[in-house]
C-alpha positions as CSV (number, residue, x, y, z in Angstrom):
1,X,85.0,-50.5,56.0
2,X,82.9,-53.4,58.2
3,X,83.6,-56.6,59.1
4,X,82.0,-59.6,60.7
5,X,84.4,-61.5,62.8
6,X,82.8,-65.1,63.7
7,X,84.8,-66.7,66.9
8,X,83.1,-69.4,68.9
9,X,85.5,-68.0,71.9
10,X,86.2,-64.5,72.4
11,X,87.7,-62.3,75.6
12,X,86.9,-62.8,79.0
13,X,86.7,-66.7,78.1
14,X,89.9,-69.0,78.7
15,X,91.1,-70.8,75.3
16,X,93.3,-70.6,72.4
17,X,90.7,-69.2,70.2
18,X,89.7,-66.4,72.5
19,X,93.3,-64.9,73.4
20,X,94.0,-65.6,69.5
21,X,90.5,-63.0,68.2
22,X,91.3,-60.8,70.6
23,X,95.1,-60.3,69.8
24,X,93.6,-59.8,66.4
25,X,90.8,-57.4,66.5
26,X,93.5,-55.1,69.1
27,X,95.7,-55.5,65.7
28,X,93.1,-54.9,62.9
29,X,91.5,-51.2,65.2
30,X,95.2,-50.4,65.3
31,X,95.7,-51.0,61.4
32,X,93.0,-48.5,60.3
33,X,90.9,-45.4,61.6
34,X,88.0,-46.2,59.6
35,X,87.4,-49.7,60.8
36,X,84.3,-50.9,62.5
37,X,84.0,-54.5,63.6
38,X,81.1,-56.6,64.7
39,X,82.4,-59.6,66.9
40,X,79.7,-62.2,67.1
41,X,80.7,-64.7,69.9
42,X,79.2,-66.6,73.1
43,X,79.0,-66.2,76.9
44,X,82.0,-67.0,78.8
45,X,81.2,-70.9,78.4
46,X,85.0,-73.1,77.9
47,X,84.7,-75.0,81.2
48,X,81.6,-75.2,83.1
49,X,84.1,-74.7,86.4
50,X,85.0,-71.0,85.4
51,X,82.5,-68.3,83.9
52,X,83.8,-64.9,84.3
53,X,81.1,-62.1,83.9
54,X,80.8,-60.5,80.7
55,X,77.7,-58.2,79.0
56,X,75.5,-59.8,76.1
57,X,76.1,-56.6,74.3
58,X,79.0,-54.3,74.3
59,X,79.5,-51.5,71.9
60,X,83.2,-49.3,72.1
61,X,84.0,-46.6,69.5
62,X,84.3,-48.6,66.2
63,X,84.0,-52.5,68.7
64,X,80.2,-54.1,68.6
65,X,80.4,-57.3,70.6
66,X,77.2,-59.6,70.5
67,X,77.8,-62.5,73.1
68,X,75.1,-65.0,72.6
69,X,73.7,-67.4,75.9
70,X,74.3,-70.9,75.0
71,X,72.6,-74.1,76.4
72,X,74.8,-75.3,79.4
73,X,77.1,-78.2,78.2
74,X,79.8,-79.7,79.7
75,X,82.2,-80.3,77.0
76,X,81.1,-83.7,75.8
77,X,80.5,-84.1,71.3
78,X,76.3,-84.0,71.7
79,X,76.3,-81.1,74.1
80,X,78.6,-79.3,72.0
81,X,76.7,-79.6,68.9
82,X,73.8,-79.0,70.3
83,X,75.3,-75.5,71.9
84,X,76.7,-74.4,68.5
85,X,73.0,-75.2,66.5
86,X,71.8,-73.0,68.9
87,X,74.7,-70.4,68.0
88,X,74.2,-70.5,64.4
89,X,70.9,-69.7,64.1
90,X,71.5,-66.8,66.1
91,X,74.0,-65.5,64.3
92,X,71.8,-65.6,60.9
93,X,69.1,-63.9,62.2
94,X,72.1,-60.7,63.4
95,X,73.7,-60.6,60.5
96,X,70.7,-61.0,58.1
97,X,70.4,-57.2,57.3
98,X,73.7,-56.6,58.0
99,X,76.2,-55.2,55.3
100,X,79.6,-55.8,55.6
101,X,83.2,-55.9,53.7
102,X,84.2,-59.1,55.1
103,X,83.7,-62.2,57.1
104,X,86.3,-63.4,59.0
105,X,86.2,-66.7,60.7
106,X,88.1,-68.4,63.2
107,X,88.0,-72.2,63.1
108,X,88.8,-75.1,65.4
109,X,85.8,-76.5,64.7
110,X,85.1,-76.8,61.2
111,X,81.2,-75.8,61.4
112,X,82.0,-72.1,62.7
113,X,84.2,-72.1,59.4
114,X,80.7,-73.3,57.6
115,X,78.9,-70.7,59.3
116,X,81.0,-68.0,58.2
117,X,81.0,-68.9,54.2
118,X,77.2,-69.3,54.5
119,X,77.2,-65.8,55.3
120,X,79.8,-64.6,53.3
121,X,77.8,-66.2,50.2
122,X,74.7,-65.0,51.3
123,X,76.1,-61.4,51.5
124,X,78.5,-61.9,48.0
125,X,81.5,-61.0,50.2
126,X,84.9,-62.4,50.7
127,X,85.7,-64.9,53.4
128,X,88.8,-64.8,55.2
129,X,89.1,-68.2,57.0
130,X,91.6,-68.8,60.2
131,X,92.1,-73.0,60.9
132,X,93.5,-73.6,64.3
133,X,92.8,-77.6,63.9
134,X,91.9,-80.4,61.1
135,X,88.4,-81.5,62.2
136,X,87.9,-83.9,59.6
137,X,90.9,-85.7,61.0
138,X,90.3,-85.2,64.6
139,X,86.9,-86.8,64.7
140,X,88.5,-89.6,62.7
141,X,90.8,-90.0,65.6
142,X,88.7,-89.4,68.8
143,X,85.4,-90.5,67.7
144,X,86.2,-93.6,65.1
145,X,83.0,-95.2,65.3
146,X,81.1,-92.1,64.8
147,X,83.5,-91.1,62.2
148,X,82.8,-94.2,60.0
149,X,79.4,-92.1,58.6
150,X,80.5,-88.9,59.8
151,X,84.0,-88.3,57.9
152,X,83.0,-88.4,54.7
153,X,80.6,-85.6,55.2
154,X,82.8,-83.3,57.4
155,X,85.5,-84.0,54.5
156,X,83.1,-82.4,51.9
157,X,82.1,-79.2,54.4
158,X,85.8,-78.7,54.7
159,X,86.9,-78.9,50.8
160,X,83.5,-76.4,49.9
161,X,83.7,-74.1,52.9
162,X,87.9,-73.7,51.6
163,X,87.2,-73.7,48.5
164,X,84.7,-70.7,49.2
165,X,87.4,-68.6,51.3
166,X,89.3,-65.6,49.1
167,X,92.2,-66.7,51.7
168,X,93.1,-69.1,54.2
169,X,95.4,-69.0,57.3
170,X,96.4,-72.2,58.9
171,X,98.3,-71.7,62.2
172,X,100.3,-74.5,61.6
173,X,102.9,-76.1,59.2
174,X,102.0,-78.8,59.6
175,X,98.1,-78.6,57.7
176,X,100.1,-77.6,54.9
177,X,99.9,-81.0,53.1
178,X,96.5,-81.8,54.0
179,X,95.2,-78.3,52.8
180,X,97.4,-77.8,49.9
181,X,97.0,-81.1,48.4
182,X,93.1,-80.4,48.6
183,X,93.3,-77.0,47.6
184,X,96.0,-76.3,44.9
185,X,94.8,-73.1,43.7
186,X,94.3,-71.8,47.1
187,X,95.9,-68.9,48.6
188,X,97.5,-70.5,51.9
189,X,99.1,-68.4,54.8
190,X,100.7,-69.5,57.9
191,X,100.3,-66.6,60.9
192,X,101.0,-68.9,63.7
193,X,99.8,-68.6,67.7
194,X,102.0,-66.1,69.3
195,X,103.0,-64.7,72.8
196,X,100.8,-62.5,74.8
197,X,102.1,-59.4,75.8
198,X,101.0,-60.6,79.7
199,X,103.9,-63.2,79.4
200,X,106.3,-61.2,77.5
201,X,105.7,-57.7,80.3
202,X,106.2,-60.4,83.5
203,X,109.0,-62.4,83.3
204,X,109.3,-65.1,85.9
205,X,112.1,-64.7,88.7
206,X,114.6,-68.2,88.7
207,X,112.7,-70.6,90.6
208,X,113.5,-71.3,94.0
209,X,116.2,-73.7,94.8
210,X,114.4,-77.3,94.6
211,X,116.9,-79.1,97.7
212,X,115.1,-81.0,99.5
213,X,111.6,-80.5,98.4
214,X,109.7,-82.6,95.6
215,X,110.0,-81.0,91.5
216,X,106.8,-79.4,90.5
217,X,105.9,-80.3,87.1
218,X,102.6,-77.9,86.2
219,X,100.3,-78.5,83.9
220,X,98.3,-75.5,83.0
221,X,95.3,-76.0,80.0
222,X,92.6,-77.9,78.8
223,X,91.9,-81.8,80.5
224,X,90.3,-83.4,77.3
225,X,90.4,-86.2,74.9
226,X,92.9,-84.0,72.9
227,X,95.5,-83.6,76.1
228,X,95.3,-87.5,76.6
229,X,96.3,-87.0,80.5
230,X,94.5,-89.4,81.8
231,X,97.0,-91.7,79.6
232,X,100.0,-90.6,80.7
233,X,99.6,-88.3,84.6
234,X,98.6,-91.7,86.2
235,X,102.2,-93.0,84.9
236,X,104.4,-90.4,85.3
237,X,103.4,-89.7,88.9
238,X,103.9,-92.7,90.0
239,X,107.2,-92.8,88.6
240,X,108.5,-89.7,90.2
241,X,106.9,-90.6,93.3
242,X,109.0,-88.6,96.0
243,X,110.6,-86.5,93.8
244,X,108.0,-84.4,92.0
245,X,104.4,-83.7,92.4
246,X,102.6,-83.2,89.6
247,X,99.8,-79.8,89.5
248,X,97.2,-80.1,87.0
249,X,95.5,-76.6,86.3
250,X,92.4,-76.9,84.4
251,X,89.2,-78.4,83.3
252,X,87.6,-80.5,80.3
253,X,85.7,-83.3,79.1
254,X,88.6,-85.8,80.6
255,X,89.0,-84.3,83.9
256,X,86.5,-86.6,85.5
257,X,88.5,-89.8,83.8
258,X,91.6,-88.3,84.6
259,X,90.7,-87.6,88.3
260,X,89.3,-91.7,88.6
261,X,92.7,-93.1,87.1
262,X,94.9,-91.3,89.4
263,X,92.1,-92.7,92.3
264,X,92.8,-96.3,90.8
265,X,96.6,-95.9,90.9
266,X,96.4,-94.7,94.3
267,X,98.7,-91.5,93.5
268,X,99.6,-89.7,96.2
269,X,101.8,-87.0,94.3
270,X,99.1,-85.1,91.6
271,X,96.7,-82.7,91.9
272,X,94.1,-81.3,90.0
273,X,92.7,-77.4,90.8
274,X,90.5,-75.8,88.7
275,X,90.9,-73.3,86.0
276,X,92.0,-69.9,86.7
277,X,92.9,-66.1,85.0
278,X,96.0,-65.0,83.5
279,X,97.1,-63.0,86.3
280,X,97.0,-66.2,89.2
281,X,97.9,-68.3,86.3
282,X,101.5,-66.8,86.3
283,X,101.9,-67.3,90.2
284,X,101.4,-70.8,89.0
285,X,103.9,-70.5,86.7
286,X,106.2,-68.5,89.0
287,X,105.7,-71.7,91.9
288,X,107.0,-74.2,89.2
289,X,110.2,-76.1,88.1
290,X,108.9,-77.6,85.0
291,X,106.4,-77.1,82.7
292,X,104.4,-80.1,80.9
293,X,102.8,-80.5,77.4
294,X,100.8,-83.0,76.4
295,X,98.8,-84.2,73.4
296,X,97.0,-87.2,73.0
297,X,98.9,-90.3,70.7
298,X,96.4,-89.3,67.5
299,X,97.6,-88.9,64.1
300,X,95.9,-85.9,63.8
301,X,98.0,-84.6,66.5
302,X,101.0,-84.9,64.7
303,X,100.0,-81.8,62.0
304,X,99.0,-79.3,65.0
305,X,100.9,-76.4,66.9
306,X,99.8,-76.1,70.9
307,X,99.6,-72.6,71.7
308,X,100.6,-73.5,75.2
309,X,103.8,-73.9,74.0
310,X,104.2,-70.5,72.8
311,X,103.1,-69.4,76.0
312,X,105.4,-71.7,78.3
313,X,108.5,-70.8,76.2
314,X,108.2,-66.9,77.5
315,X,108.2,-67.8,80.9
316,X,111.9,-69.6,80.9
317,X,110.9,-72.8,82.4
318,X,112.1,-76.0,81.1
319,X,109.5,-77.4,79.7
320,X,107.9,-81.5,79.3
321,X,106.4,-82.3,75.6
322,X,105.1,-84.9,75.2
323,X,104.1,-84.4,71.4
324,X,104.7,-85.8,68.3
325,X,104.8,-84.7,64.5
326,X,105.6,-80.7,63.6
327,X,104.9,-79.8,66.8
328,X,108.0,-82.2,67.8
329,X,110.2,-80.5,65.3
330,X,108.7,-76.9,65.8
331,X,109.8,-77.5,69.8
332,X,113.2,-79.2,69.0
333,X,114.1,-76.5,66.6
334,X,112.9,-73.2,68.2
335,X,112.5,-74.0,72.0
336,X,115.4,-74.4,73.8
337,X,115.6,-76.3,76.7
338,X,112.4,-78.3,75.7
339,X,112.7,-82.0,76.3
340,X,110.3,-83.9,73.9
341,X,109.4,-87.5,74.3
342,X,106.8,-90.0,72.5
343,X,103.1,-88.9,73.8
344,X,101.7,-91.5,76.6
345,X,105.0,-92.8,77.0
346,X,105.9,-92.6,80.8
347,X,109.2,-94.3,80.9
348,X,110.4,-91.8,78.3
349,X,108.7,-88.6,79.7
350,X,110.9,-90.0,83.0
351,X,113.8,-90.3,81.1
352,X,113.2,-87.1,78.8
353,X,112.7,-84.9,82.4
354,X,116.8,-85.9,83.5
355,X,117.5,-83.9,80.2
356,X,116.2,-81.2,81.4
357,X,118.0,-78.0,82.8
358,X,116.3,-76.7,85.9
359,X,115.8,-73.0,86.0
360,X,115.5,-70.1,83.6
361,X,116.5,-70.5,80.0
362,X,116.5,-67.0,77.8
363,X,114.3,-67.6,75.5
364,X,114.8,-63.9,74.1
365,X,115.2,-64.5,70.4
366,X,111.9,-67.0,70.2
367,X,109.8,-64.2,72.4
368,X,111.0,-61.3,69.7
369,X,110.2,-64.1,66.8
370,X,106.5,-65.1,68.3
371,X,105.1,-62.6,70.1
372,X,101.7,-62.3,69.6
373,X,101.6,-58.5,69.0
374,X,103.9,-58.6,65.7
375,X,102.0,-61.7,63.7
376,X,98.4,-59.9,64.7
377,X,99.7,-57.4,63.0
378,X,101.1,-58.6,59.6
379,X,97.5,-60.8,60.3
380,X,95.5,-57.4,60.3
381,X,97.1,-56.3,57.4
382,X,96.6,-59.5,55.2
383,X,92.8,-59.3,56.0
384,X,92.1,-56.0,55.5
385,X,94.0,-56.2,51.4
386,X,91.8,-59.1,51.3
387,X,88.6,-56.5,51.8
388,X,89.7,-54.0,49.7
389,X,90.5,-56.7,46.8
């Protein structure tokens, strides 16, 4: 059996997307001897700041990884489009005369999702579709002038390229109703994001005691329209001025905005650094009292599932959402020691950080619930019925 597994992001990148494929395609070798998987992909190209080495080509046992060179970009809608023309018609031409079982695509933007059922109908094979994000309703959000002509055309790509899938996955409870009200005869499943086993095999000591030295709130992910920070950092460090700093790990399409309204409210108390591997990323983690979440105050927010949140909740921190929606409940329900308050609010971020605990929470039951390792699996083995049906 062969199959084609589309990811716009795949290991050594930094993003959801990557450490989500690669979980997977660990899980689906694992499931079955007679496996071979192509893995079409890009360079290492998330933040223009940090672009860890990795081979064009790279071929192991039944793994064949073809990592395409895109245009440099740095994040912004054009760029970005531009980039991923450039990686679809690269992928035609591979997969042309290619035979395979399956086409599995991984989605947070809808057109890799597009790619992979042009392929899968140009090769009569099933499509097995994974949505990490609602691009008709995110454009609608962040871009509204562009989405006045572009909605209604990224609407119909997402009902046909759906309606072409044998199955869909959506990583989050809260797509159900958009997707299901679409899509009534559709065969829907909900394999969330998960822990990685480099959070589950490190857990973080108690933080040091925090008498007489400022908090520090960490911020570890992606600076971009979707985070909102530069709406709400600015705020909240002024606020706790003296008695937290604020660390901002990362890059994005919003760091530059983010980094000139912290200059205009002359903050003396945030930082930004840039984006860094797993490994330093827990010394991070290990230096810090609280953890912060943020999403931007969109509607289309409100129906996702941050990943980061999966991964903060393993560490024991207390963690800092400000997020709205299912992701609110998902936090409130199954995070303990999660203080949630009303995105790009400041006052009530101030007021939801006093609720806080400081040091380690055990989190034990949620890491044995969510850890990556156990939904890749149940993942793998959905997929691979779905290429023998």
């Amino acid at each position: 059996m062969k199959l084609l597994i589309l990811s716009f992001y795949f290991r050594p990148d930094l993003s959801a997307g990557s450490f989500r494929t690669t979980a997977l395609v660990d899980a689906l070798l694992s499931a079955r001897d007679d496996l071979e998987i192509e893995i079409i992909t890009t360079l290492p190209n998330r933040y223009s700041r940090f672009s860890p080495e990795a081979p064009e080509f790279e071929e192991s046992g039944r793994l064949r990884v073809t990592r395409i060179a895109l245009p440099g970009h740095q994040s912004g809608m054009l760029d970005q489009a531009v980039a991923f023309l450039h990686f679809a018609r690269r992928v035609r031409r591979l997969t042309r005369r290619r035979r395979y079982d399956l086409v599995y695509a991984s989605s947070s933007r809808l057109m890799t999702a597009v790619l992979g059922a042009q392929i899968a109908r140009r090769a009569r094979i099933p499509l097995y579709l994974d949505i990490r994000d609602i691009f008709s309703d995110t454009i609608g959000d962040v871009l509204p002038r562009i989405a006045l002509f572009a909605k209604p055309v990224f609407d119909r790509l997402e009902r046909r390229t759906v309606a072409a899938a044998a199955s869909v996955n959506l990583v989050s409870e809260g797509f159900r109703e958009h997707f299901e009200a679409r899509n009534a005869a559709k065969r829907f499943t909900y394999f969330t994001n998960g822990i990685d086993d480099e959070f589950l095999d490190h857990p973080l000591s108690a933080p040091a005691a925090s008498t007489g030295r400022p908090m520090v709130i960490l911020y570890a992910g992606n600076i971009g329209e979707g985070q909102g920070l530069h709406r709400i950092v600015p705020d909240l460090a002024k606020r706790l001025a003296g008695r937290a700093v604020l660390r901002i790990v990362g890059d994005g399409g919003r760091r530059a905005r983010l980094e000139t309204a912290l200059e205009e409210a002359r903050v003396g108390n945030a930082e930004i650094v840039g984006p860094m591997g797993r490994a330093e990323l827990i010394g991070e983690y290990e230096m810090a009292d609280v953890l912060f979440l943020h999403l931007n105050d969109y509607p289309a927010f409100r129906k996702v599932l941050p990943s980061k949140l999966f991964e903060y909740a393993a560490t024991g921190r207390p963690i800092l959402a400000g997020i709205a929606g299912y992701s609110a409940q998902f936090a409130s329900q199954h995070v303990e020691n999660c203080a949630v308050f009303p995105p790009c609010d400041g006052a009530a971020a101030e007021a939801a950080l006093l609720r806080l605990r400081l040091g380690n929470t055990n989190r034990a039951n949620f890491c044995a619930n969510f850890a990556r390792r156990t939904i890749m699996a149940r993942m793998a083995s959905d997929i691979l019925a779905q290429a023998q049906a």
